[in-house]
Structure formats: structure tokens, C-alpha cells
C-alpha positions as CSV (number, residue, x, y, z in Angstrom):
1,X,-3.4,-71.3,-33.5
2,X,-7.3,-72.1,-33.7
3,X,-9.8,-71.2,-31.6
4,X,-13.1,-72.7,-30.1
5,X,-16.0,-71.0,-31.5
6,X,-17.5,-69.2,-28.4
7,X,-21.2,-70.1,-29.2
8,X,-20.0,-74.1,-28.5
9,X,-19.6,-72.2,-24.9
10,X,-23.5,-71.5,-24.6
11,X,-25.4,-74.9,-25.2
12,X,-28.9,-74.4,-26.1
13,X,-31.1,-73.1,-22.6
14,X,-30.2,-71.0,-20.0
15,X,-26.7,-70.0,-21.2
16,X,-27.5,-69.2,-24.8
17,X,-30.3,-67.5,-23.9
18,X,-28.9,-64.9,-22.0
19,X,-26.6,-64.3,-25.2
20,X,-29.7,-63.9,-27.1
21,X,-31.7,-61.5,-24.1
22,X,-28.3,-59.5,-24.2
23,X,-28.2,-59.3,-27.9
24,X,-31.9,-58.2,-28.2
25,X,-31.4,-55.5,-25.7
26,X,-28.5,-54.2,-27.6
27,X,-30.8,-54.8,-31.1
28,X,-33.3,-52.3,-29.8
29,X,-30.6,-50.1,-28.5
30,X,-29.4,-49.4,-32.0
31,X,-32.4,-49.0,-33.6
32,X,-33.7,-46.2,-30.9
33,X,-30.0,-44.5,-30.9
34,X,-28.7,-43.5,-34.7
35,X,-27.0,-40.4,-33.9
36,X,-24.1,-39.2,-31.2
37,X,-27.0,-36.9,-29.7
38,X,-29.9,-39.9,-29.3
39,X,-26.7,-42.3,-28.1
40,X,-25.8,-40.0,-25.3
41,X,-29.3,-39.1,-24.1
42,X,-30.3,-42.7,-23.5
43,X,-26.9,-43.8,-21.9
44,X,-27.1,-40.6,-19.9
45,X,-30.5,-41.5,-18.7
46,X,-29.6,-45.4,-17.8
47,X,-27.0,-44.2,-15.8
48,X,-28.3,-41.8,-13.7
49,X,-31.2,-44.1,-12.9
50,X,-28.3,-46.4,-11.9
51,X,-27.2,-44.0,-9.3
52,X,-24.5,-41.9,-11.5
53,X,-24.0,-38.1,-9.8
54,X,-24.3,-35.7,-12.6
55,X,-20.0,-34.1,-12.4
56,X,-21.5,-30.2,-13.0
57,X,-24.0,-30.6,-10.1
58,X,-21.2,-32.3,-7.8
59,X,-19.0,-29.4,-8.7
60,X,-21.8,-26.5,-8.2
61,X,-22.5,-27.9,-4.9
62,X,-18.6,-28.7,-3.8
63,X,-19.7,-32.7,-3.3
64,X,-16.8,-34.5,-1.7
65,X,-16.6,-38.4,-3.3
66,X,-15.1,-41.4,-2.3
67,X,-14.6,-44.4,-3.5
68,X,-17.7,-46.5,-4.8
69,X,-18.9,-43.2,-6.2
70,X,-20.4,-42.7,-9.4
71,X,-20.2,-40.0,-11.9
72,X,-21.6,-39.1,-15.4
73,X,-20.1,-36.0,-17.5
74,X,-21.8,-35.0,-20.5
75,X,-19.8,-32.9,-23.4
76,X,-22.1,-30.9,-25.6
77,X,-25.0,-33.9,-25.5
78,X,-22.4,-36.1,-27.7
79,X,-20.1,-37.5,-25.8
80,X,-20.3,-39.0,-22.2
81,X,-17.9,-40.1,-19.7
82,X,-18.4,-42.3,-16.4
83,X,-16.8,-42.9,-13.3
84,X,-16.6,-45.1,-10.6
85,X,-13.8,-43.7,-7.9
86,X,-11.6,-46.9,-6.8
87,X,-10.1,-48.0,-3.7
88,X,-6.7,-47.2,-4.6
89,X,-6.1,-43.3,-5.6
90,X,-7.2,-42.0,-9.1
91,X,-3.4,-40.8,-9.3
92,X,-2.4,-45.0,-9.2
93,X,-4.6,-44.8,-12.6
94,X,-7.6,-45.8,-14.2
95,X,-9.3,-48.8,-16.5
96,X,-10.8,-47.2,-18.8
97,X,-13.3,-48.5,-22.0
98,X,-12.8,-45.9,-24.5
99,X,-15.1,-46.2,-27.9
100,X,-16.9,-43.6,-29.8
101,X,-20.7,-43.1,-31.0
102,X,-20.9,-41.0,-34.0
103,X,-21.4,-43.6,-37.6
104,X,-20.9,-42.8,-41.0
105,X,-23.9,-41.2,-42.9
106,X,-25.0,-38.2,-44.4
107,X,-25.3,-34.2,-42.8
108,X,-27.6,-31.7,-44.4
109,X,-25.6,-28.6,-45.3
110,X,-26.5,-25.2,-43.6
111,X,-28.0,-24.0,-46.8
112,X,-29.7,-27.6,-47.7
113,X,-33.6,-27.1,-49.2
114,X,-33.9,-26.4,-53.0
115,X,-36.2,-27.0,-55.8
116,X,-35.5,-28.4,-59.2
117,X,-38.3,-29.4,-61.5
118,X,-40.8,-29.6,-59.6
119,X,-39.3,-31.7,-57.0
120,X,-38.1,-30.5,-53.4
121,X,-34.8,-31.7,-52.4
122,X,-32.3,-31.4,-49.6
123,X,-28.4,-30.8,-49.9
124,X,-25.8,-33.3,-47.7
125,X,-22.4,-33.7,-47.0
126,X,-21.5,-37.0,-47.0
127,X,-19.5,-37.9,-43.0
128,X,-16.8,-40.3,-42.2
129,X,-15.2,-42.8,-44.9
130,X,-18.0,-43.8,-47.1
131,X,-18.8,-45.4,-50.1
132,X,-21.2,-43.4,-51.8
133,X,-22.6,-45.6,-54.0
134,X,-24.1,-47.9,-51.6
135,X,-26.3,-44.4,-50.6
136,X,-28.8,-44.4,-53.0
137,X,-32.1,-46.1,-53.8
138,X,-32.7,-47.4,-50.1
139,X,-35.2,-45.3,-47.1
140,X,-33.5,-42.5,-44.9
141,X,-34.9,-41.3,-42.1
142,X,-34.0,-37.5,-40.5
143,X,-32.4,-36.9,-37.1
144,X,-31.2,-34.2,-35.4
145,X,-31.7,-31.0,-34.0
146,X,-33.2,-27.4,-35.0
147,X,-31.9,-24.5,-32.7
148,X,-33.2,-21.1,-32.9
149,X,-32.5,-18.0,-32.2
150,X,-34.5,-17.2,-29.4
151,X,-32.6,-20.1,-27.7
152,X,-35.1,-23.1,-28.1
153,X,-34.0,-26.3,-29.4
154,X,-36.6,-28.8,-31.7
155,X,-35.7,-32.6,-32.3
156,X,-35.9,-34.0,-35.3
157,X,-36.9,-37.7,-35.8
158,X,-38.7,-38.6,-38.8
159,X,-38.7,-41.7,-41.3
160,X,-38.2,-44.4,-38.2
161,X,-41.9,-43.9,-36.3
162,X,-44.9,-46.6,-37.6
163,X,-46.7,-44.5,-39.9
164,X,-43.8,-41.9,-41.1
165,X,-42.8,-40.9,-44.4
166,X,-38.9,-41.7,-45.8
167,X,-36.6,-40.0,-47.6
168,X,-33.2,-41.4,-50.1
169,X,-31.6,-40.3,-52.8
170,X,-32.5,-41.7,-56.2
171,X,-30.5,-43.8,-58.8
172,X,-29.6,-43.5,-62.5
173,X,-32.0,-46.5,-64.5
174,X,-30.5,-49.5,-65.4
175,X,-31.7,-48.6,-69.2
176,X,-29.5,-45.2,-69.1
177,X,-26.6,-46.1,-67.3
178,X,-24.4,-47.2,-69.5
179,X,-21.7,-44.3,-69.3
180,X,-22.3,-44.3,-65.4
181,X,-21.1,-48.1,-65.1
182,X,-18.0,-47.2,-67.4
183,X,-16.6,-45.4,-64.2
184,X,-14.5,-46.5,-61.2
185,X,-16.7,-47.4,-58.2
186,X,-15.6,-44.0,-56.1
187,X,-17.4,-42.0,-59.1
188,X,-20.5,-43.8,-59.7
189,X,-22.2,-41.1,-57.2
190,X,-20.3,-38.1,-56.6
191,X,-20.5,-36.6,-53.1
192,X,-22.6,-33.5,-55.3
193,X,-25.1,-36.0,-56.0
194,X,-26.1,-37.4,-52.9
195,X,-29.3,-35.0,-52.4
196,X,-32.5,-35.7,-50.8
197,X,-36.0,-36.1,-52.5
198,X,-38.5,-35.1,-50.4
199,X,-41.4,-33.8,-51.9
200,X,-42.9,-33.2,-55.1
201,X,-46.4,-31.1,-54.3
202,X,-46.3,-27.9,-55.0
203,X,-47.9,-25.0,-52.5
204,X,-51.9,-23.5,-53.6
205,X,-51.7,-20.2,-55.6
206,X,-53.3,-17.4,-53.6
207,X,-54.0,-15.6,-56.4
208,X,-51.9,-13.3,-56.9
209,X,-50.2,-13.5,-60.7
210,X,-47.1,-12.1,-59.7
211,X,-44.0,-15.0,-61.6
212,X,-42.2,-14.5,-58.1
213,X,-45.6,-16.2,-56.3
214,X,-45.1,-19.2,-58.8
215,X,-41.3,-19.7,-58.6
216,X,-40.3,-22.7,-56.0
217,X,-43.9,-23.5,-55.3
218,X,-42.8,-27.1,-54.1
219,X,-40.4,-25.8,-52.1
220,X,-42.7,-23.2,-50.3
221,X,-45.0,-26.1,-50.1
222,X,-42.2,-27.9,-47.8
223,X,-41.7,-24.9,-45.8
224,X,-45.3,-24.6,-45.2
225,X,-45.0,-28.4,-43.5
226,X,-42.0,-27.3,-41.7
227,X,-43.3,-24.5,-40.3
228,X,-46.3,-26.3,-39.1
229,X,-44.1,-29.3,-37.8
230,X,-41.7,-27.8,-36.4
231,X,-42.0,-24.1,-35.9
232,X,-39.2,-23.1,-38.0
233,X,-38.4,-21.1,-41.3
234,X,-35.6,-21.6,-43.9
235,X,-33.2,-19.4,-42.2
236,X,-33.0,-22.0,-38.9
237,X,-31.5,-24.5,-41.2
238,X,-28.4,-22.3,-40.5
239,X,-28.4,-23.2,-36.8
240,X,-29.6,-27.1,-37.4
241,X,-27.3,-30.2,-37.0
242,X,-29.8,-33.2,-39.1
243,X,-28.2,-36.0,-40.0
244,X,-29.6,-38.6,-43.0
245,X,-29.5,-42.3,-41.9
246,X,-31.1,-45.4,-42.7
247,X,-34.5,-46.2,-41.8
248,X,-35.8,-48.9,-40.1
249,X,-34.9,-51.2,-36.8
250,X,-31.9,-53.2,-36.8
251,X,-32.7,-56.9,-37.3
252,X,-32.0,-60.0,-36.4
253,X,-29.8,-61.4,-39.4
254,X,-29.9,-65.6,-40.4
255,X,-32.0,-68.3,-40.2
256,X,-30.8,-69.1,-37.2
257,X,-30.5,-65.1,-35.5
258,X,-27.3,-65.5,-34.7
259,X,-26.4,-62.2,-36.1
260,X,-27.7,-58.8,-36.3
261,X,-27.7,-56.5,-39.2
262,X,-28.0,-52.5,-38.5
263,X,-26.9,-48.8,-38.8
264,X,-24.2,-47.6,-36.7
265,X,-22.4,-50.8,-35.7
266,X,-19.6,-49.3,-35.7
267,X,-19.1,-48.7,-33.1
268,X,-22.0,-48.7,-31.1
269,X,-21.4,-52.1,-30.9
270,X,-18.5,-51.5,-28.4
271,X,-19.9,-48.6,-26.9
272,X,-23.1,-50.8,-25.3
273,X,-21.4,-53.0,-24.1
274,X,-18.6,-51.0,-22.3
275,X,-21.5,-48.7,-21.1
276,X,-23.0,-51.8,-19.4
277,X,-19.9,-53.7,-18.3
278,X,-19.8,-50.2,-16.1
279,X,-23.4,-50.8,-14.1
280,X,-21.7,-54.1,-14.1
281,X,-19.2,-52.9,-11.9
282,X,-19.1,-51.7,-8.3
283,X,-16.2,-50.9,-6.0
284,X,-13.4,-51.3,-8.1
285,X,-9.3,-51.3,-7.0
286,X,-8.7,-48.5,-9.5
287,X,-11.4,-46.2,-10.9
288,X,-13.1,-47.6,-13.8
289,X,-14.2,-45.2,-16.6
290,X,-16.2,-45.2,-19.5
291,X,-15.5,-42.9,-22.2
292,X,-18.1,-42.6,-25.5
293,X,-16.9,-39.6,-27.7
294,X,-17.7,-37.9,-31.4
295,X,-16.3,-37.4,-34.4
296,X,-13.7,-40.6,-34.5
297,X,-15.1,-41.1,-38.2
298,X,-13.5,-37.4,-39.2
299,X,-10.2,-37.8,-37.2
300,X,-11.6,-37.2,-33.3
301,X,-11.2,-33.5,-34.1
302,X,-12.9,-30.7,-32.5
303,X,-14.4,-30.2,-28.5
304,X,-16.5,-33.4,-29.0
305,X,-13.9,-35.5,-30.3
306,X,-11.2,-37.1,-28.6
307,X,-8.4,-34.7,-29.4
308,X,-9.9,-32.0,-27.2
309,X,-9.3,-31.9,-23.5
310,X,-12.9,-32.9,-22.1
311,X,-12.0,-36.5,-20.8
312,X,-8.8,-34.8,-19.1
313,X,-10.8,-32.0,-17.7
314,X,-13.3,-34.4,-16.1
315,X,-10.3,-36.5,-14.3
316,X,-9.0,-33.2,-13.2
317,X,-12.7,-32.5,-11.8
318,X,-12.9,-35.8,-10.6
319,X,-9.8,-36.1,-8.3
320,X,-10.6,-32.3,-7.2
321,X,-13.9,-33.7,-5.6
322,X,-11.8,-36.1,-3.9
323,X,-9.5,-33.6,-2.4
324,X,-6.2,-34.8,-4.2
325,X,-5.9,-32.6,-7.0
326,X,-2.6,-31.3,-8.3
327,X,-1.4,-31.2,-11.6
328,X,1.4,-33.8,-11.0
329,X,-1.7,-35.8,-9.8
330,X,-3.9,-35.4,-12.9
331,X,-0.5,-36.1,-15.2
332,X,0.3,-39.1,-12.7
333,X,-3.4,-40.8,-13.0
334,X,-3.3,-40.0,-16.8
335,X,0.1,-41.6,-17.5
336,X,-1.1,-45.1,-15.1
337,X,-3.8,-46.0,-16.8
338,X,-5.0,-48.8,-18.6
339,X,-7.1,-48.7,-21.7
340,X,-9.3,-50.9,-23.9
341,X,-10.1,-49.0,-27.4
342,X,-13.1,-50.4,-28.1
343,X,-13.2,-50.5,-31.6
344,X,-14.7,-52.2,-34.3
345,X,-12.4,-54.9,-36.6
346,X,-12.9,-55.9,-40.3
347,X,-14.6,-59.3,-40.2
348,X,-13.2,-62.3,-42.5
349,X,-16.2,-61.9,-45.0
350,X,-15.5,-65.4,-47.7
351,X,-17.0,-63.0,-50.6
352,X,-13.9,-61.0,-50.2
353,X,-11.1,-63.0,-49.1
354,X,-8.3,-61.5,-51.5
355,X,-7.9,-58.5,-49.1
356,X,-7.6,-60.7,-45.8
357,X,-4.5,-62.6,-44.8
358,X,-5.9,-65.8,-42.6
359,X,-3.9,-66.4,-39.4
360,X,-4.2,-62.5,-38.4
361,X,-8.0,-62.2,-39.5
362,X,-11.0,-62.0,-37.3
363,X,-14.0,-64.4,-37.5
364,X,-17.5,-64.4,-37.0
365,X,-18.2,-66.9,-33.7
366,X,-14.3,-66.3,-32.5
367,X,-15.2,-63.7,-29.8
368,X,-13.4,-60.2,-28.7
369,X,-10.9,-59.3,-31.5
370,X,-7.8,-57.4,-30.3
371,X,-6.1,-55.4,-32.5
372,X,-2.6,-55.1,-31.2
373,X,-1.7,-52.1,-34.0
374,X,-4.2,-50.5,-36.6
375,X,-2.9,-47.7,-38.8
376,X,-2.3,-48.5,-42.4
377,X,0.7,-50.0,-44.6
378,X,4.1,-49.6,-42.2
379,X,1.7,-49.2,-39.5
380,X,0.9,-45.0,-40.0
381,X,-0.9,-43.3,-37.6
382,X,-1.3,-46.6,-34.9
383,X,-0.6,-47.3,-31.9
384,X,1.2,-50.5,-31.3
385,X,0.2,-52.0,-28.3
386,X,3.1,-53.4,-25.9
387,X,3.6,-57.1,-25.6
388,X,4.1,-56.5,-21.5
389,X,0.3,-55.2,-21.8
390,X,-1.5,-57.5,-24.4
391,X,0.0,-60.8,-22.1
392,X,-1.6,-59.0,-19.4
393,X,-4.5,-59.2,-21.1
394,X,-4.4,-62.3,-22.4
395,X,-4.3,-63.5,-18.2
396,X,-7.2,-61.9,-17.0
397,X,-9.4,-63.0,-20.0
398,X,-8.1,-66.8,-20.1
399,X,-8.7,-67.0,-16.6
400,X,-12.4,-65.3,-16.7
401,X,-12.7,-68.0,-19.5
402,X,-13.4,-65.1,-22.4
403,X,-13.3,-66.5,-25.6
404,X,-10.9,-64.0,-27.9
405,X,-8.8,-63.3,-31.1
406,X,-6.5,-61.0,-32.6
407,X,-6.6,-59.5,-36.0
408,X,-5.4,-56.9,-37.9
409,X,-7.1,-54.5,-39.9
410,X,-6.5,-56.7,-43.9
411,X,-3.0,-57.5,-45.8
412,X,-0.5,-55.3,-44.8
413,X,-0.4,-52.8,-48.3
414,X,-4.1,-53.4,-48.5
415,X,-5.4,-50.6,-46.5
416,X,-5.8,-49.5,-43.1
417,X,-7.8,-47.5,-40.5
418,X,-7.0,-45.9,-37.1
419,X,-8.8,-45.6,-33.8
420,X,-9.2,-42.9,-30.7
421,X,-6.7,-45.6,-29.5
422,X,-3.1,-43.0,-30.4
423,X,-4.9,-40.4,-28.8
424,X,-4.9,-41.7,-25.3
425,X,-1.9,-43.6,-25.6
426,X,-0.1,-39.8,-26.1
427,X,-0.5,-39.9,-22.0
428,X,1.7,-42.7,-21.5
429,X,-0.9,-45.1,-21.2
430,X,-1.3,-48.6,-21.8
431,X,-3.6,-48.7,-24.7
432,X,-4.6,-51.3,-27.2
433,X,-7.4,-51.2,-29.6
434,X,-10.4,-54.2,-28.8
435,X,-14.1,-54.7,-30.0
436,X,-16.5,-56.8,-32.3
437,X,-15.3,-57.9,-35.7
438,X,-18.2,-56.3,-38.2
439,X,-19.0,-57.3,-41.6
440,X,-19.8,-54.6,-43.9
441,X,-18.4,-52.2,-42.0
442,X,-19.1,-48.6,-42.9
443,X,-21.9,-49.9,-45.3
444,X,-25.6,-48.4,-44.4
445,X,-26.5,-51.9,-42.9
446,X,-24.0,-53.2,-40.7
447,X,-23.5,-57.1,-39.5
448,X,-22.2,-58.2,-36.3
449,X,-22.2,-61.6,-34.5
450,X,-24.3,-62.0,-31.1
451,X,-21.8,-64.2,-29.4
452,X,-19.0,-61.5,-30.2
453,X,-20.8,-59.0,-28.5
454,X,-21.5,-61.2,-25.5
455,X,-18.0,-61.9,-25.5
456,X,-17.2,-58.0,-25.7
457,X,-19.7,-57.5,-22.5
458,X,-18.0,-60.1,-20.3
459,X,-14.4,-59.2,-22.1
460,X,-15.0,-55.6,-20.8
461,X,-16.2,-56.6,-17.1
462,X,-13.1,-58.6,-16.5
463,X,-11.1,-55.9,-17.7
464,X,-12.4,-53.2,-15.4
465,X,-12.2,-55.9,-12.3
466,X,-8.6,-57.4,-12.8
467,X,-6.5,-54.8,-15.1
């Protein structure tokens, strides 16, 4: 089966163009939003200026809703989820676009700054699959968040403002590496070695001749800035969550900017544009939803990720404001739902075409990718869409004339990956996992195509009108 590349739909002028105004709104989303935290504050903002009801505030004050209502949840500041209450009752189900916001990249440890001649460095643990060598030698910039104990919280966010310093971890020399290029690509770096530089000035003596005053003077040096910067001494590294990404904006990628190359692609590329398919969409038949959640890239463990029971909590919430709670309700509304995972796919890269089978790859150009099962080898840990579901699917997007594909995830005993997809399909619900194909993925610098995203957007609209 072959498929029209979607960019012959959008001749040069009006339609193209609103490809490209899409895309560069996207472009400077990802460049402003690197971490879960930075991701959920800006959505959060957009959508209450759109008229979202804050769920805690409609719950403190007992607000009744009804259908055309819109509600925004946070969890933590890393996870969000958005609803807009249907004509038909929550307990008939929900469409929900399900993706995640947390990338790859590097955390600083709780006990991070040291000094070792003569240079300050910082300690990480590296976060989600990566491949560690492709860490070193480029700029990273600092993110995040100090809390203290007198309950004040300070953001973080240097190495990505005009005029900033950067940060990265260095690499053996050419001239000296000739045992390091003996061994296997996974050992190049060790996960030990992936430390900071960042500094190398060490702090005035005051005088006093005592060896303790001259010990770590770089590293007092650095404490001496971060006090002044930020208010804080070593000790509130303990209560800090700072992540180490790449710095710089996300850029338009080809001589003819038809792609984009960034951080956090994946799968901020599926988040956007569910997020905006939502303030795309008012008075639905069933209650739309958009779900952004953490920690997919460790196994969407803990009260951020999508194993915990926030996203159920906030439909329980939800169909209390509407006076038709019960708990037969809430497991009714669960089990009828319909849901897009929207999750990255491995792009068809022609550097690497050993590791991709062809007729179930996905292509740059092709559109939305559906992945009808992830997992890895005889399918582990997927969830294997039904056929009943994806020809649903395949209706409502042929009709709305959205150009799409399927895929899987590389040759069957190549490899493999999973999604949040298993997670909501434990409900009963229709799931199936469906995003952007990405090249690179899980690489620093991510590539994506704009069309695919465009097609994504539109993709995700339909959905939430017709499913």
C-alpha cells in the first residue's frame, strides 16, 4: 500500500503556510518548555486564558458543570489534565488524547557539587533510555527547581537566556582514546562519568592560613555565586529537582524548513498538538480529555506518572460536579472510553535501514503514524489495539481527509518500546498508540517533520469530534 505524501496536500500559499505558522508556534513551544514543570505551567496558563475552570477551585466552591464546560487539573505542577463535559453523560465515556511531557536527559543527584583539581563539577543521574555517549562535548543548560525549608520554591533556568553561561560534560581526546574506542558503544561513557563542569575559579583567601580555608576553594567559589543567585546553600541541593538538558532553541532543520530539530520531541510533539486540538474543540457528544503525564521515560511510575490514580481521581471529581457520581459510574465512563496514545514512532532514517522492515515503517511526509501494538519481540508489555477500533479510526480520519500510516516500532527481534498506552487500556478501554514518527529519537537533538505534526493536530481534532 503507498501513500500520498501529505505536504502534495498543502500547495505553496495559504495552505502550506498555515503548516508552517503551526509548526513555528510549536518550534517556540519546545524551546521555552524543556522540562515536565516548564510544559505544564505554559499549557496550564493557555488554557485557563481559554476559559478552563481550575477542578480544586470548582471543588472548594461545590461548582455544578454541564456540558460545554471546561476544566484543567494539575498534579504536582507535572502533569495536567483537561476536560470538556459532553452532551451525552461522562458515564457513556470519554475521547481522550493521552501523551506524556517528561524527555530523556540528565538529573543532578541530591548530593551533586564537588571539586576535583581545581575544577567544580556537578553529579547526574542519567533519566529515561539513553545513549550516553551522545552526552558529552555539546552545551547544557539547567532547569528546575530549588525548594527550601522554610517553604519557598526558586526556579532554575540557566544556559538558554541571550547572554548565559553553559554547562556539558567533557570528552576523552582523540589523541588518548585509543583504549576508550576499543569498547562497545554502551561503555564509551559510563553513567559515573556523565558529571558537570561548571567552574574552574577558585574563591579569594581571607587570610586565614588555616589548610581547611584552602581545601575546595573552587567549590566555595560556586557556592558563593549560588548563594548570591539564588539564595541557597549546599544543603538545599537535597530538596532540589534540576534537570541537565541541551541548550539552545529548537530549529528549523533543511534547506527547505521542512523539519524541525530539538530537545524533548518526544513526545512533546504529541502533547502540543493534543493540547491544541482541545481549544479546538467545543461542545462535544462525549467529553473530550486531554491527558499530559510524567515519568513515561522510567515506566509511568510514581503519583505523576500514569500508573497512579490522578487521571481517575479527576473523572471521579469531574462527574461528582455534575451530580452523577457513583462508583459504578466512574468504572462505567472509564471502561467506554476511547483513547489516542499519542506517542512518538521510530522514523525510517536511510542511514540505518538494517533495523527497519519497509511495509510496516513510518516515513517522514506520510502523516499520523498509528501504532497498532508496541512492546518488544512477541509483543511484551503492549497493547494490541483491536481491529473493530483501528477501522473506526481509519473512517473518521479518511473522511476528515487526514493523511496517515501505520508502523511498528523496527523488525520484530530488533527491539522494542512501550507507551502509557497498556496503562489505560487496563480500564477496558479502547486504546491504540498514535503520534509523529521522529528521527533520532531519544538523542539530545530530536527531528520531526512539520507536515506530520500538522497532520497530528487535525488527526487529533477529528478524533475528539467523531470517535
Amino acid at each position: 500500500m503507498e501513500r500520498k505524501n501529505a505536504w502534495e496536500k498543502y500547495p505553496e500559499g495559504e495552505k502550506r503556510d498555515e503548516v508552517f505558522r503551526f509548526a513555528e508556534d510549536y518550534r517556540r513551544f519546545l524551546s521555552d518548555c524543556k522540562t515536565e514543570r516548564e510544559c505544564t505551567d505554559a499549557l496550564y496558563g493557555q488554557a485557563a486564558a481559554a476559559g478552563y475552570r481550575d477542578l480544586d477551585e470548582l471543588i472548594a466552591a461545590g461548582t455544578a458543570v454541564k456540558a460545554g464546560d471546561k476544566i484543567v487539573a494539575r498534579n504536582m505542577g507535572k502533569a495536567l489534565a483537561m476536560f470538556i463535559v459532553g452532551k451525552k453523560s461522562i458515564e457513556e465515556g470519554m475521547n481522550i488524547l493521552g501523551a506524556h511531557i517528561d524527555s530523556p536527559r540528565l538529573d543532578l543527584k541530591q548530593v551533586p557539587l564537588y571539586e576535583d583539581t581545581e575544577l567544580a563539577m556537578l553529579d547526574t543521574h542519567y533519566y529515561g533510555g539513553v545513549k550516553k555517549y551522545q552526552w558529552v562535548a555539546l552545551p547544557l543548560a539547567l532547569h528546575g527547581v530549588i525548594c527550601k525549608k522554610d517553604g519557598t520554591t526558586v526556579t532554575v533556568n540557566v544556559g538558554d537566556k541571550p547572554g548565559d553561561p553553559v554547562f556539558g560534560v567533557s570528552d576523552l581526546l582523540i589523541h588518548l582514546s585509543a583504549d576508550q574506542l576499543e569498547k562497545k558503544a554502551a561503555k564509551v561513557i559510563e553513567g559515573e562519568n556523565l558529571d558537570l563542569l561548571i567552574g574552574s575559579i577558585p574563591a579569594q583567601e581571607d587570610g586565614d592560613e588555616d589548610k581547611k580555608d584552602k581545601k575546595d576553594r573552587v567549590k566555595a567559589n560556586i557556592l558563593d555565586i549560588l548563594a548570591k543567585e539564588y539564595g541557597m546553600d549546599e544543603e538545599d541541593f537535597l530538596s532540589a529537582e534540576i534537570e541537565v538538558v541541551p541548550a539552545g532553541e529548537a530549529k528549523d532543520y533543511g534547506f527547505d524548513r521542512s523539519m524541525i530539530m530539538g530537545y524533548g520531541h518526544d513526545d512533546r510533539v504529541c502533547a502540543y498538538p493534543s493540547f491544541m486540538a482541545m481549544l479546538e474543540t467545543d461542545a462535544p457528544e462525549y467529553t473530550s480529555v486531554c491527558l499530559l503525564v510524567d515519568k513515561e521515560e522510567i515506566g509511568s511510575v510514581g503519583a505523576t506518572g500514569m500508573h497512579s490514580r490522578f487521571f481517575e481521581n479527576c473523572v471521579a471529581e469531574v462527574l461528582n460536579l455534575t451530580g452523577s457520581y457513583s462508583e459504578l459510574a466512574l468504572r462505567r465512563a472509564m471502561k467506554n472510553s476511547k483513547v489516542l496514545s499519542s506517542d512518538v514512532s521510530a522514523a525510517f532514517d536511510p542511514n540505518f535501514p538494517s533495523v527497519m522492515e519497509k511495509r510496516n515503517a513510518a516515513y517522514f511526509g506520510n502523516g499520523l503514524v498509528f501504532n497498532k501494538y508496541t512492546g518488544s519481540r512477541g509483543k511484551s508489555g503492549s497493547n494490541d489495539a483491536n481491529a473493530e477500533y483501528m477501522a473506526k479510526l481509519r473512517r473518521i480520519l479518511e473522511e476528515d481527509g487526514v493523511a496517515f500510516q501505520t508502523s511498528e516500532l523496527g523488525k520484530v527481534d530488533q527491539g522494542g518500546g512501550g507507551t502509557i498506552a497498556y496503562s489505560l487500556a487496563n480500564y477496558g478501554m479502547n486504546v491504540i498508540d498514535s503520534g509523529v514518527a521522529v528521527l533520532n529519537m531519544h538523542a539530545p537533538w530530536e527531528i520531526i517533520s512539520k507536515v506530520d505534526l500538522y497532520e497530528a493536530y487535525r488527526g487529533y481534532i477529528a478524533f475528539l469530534r467523531e470517535a
